[in-house]
C-alpha positions, 0 to 999 in steps of 0.5 A, a space after each residue: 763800835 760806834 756807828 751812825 752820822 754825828 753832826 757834819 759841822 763838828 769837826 772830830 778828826 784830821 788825816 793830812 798830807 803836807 808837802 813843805 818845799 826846801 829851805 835853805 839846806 832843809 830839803 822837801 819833805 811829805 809828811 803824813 798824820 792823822 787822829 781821830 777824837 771822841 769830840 770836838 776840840 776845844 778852841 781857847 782863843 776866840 777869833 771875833 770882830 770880824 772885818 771882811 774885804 773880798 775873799 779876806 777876813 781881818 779878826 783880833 784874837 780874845 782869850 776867855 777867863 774862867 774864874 773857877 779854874 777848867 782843871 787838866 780835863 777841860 779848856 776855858 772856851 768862853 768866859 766861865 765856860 768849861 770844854 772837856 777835852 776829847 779822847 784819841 780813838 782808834 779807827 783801826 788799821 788804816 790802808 792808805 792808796 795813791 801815795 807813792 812810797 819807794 817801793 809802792 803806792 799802797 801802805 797800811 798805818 796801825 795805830 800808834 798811842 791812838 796817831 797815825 803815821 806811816 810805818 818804819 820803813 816807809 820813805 815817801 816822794 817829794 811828791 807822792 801823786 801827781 796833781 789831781 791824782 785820787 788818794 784814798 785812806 780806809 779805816 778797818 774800824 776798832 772805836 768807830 765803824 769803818 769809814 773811807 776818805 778820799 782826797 787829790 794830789 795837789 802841785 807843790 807851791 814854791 817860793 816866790 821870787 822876790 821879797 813880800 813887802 808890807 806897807 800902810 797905804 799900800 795893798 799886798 801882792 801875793 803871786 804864786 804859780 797856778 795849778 791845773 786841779 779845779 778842785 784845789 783851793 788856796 788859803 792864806 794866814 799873814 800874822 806879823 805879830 806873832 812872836 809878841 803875842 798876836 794882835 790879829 790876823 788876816 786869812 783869805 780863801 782863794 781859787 788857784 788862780 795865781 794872785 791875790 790881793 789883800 786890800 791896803 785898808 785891811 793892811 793898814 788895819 793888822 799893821 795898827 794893830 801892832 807888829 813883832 819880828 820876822 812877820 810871816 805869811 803862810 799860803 796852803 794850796 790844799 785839797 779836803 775830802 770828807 766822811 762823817 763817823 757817830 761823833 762828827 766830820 773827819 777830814 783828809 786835806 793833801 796840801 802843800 804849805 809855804 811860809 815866806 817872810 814878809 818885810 813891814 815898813 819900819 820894822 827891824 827883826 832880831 835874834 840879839 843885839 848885834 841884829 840892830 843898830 846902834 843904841 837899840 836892844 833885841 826886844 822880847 818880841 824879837 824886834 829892834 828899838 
C-alpha cells in the first residue's frame, strides 16, 4: 500500500457526481463514477495560443506527431514524445454519505475492474442533496492508503428560456438561474466545430452570478476559425474538493452539466439531404452547402 503526498498539480484520479437535467422524453438522471490511476493521463491533443478575454479563454487545438509510433502503452503527448499510460488501481471499498438513495443517504461502491459506481440496487434522486449539503466518500484503501474526499450539493441548472444565438459582431449572452452556494462555480465550453473536427474553443470560469458574457472579438475569432452543425455549448455549475494520495491529486467534483445548442449565423445543420434546402447536400460535418 502506497502511502505519502505526490504532487497536487497531477491530477491521478476523479469520483464525480453529475446531474443532467431532462431532455425531451430523456428524463433527469444522477449519475455517479469514479477511478483512480497510478499516473497522470496522457493529453493527446494540445490546447495552446491562448487568447484571454475576461474570465474567458480562446484556444485552437494541435495534435503532436511522433515519428517513432507510442505502440498501445503509451500516448504521442508532444512531437516525438512518448506518455506511457497509467494503470486503474484499487482504493478499496469506498463508502459514500450525503447522497440520497430511495431507501437511504449512505452506500458502499466496491471496485469493479478498477471503476466505481454505485451497486445494483441503488436508484438515486434527481436530486440527491440539497444545495450545499456536505457529501463525503472514504476510501478503505487496497492500492493507496486510505483517503477521504468531500464535496457539496450543487442546485441543478436548467435550460434557458430561448434560443442561444451566435453572431460576428455580436457578443454571447448566457443567463441562467443563480444559486445560493458561494462555494459553486460555473464553467463554460462553447465548440461549434466539433463534428468537422475542432478548430477552437472558448472556455470560461465564472461565479454562479446568473450571466456571463463572452465578448463579440472572441466570438468573432471561434467563428473565423470554422463552423460544423449543430454547434453546442456546455455550462457545469460544479463543486470540487480534494486529497492528494502518493501518485498526485484526487478529485470529487458534484456537478450539474446542461448542453444547449447554439444557433451561428449562416450556418445550416443536418442529419441528411432533406434537412437543406434545395440544391445543397449534408456534408460530412453535418452541415448544409
Amino acid at each position: 500500500m502506497l502511502s505519502g503526498e505526490g504532487d497536487p498539480n497531477t491530477l491521478v484520479g476523479t469520483f464525480q457526481v453529475k446531474l443532467s437535467p431532462a431532455n425531451g422524453a430523456t428524463a433527469a438522471t444522477t449519475a455517479v463514477f469514479g477511478k483512480v490511476y497510478d499516473g497522470e493521463t496522457p493529453q493527446t491533443v494540445v490546447w495552446e495560443d491562448p487568447e484571454i478575454d475576461g474570465e474567458c479563454t480562446l484556444t485552437t487545438p494541435r495534435v503532436p506527431f511522433c515519428s517513432t509510433p507510442c505502440g498501445g502503452s503509451a500516448a504521442c503527448v508532444e512531437d516525438n514524445t512518448c506518455q506511457p499510460y497509467p494503470a486503474a488501481r484499487s482504493v478499496g471499498a469506498v463508502s459514500v454519505s450525503g447522497l440520497h438513495a430511495a431507501s437511504a443517504s449512505s452506500f458502499v461502491m466496491n471496485p469493479i475492474v478498477n471503476s466505481y459506481q454505485p451497486p445494483a440496487g441503488v436508484t438515486l434522486a434527481y436530486p440527491p442533496f440539497s444545495e450545499g449539503e456536505l457529501i463525503t466518500f472514504s476510501a478503505a484503501g487496497s492500492y493507496f492508503a486510505p483517503f477521504s474526499l468531500q464535496s457539496q450539493g450543487v442546485l441543478p441548472l436548467t435550460p434557458a428560456s430561448g434560443a442561444i444565438n451566435l453572431r460576428r459582431g455580436d457578443p454571447m449572452e448566457l443567463r441562467w438561474s443563480a444559486g445560493a452556494n458561494p462555494a459553486a462555480t460555473i464553467h463554460v465550453k462553447l465548440d461549434i466545430s466539433h463534428h468537422g473536427g475542432t478548430k477552437g474553443q472558448i472556455e470560461c470560469d465564472t461565479s454562479d452570478s446568473g450571466s456571463l458574457t463572452i465578448s463579440a472579438a472572441l466570438v468573432a475569432k471561434l467563428i473565423d476559425l470554422g463552423v460544423a452543425g449543430y454547434p453546442s455549448v456546455i455550462v457545469t455549475r460544479h463543486v470540487t474538493g480534494s486529497t492528494v494520495v502518493a501518485a498526485g491529486r484526487v478529485d470529487l467534483e458534484v456537478a450539474s452539466v446542461l448542453e444547449q445548442s447554439v444557433s451561428v449565423e449562416g450556418l445550416a445543420s443536418c442529419t441528411s439531404k432533406a434537412d437543406c434546402a434545395a440544391g445543397q447536400s449534408c456534408r460530412s460535418d453535418l452541415s448544409c452547402g
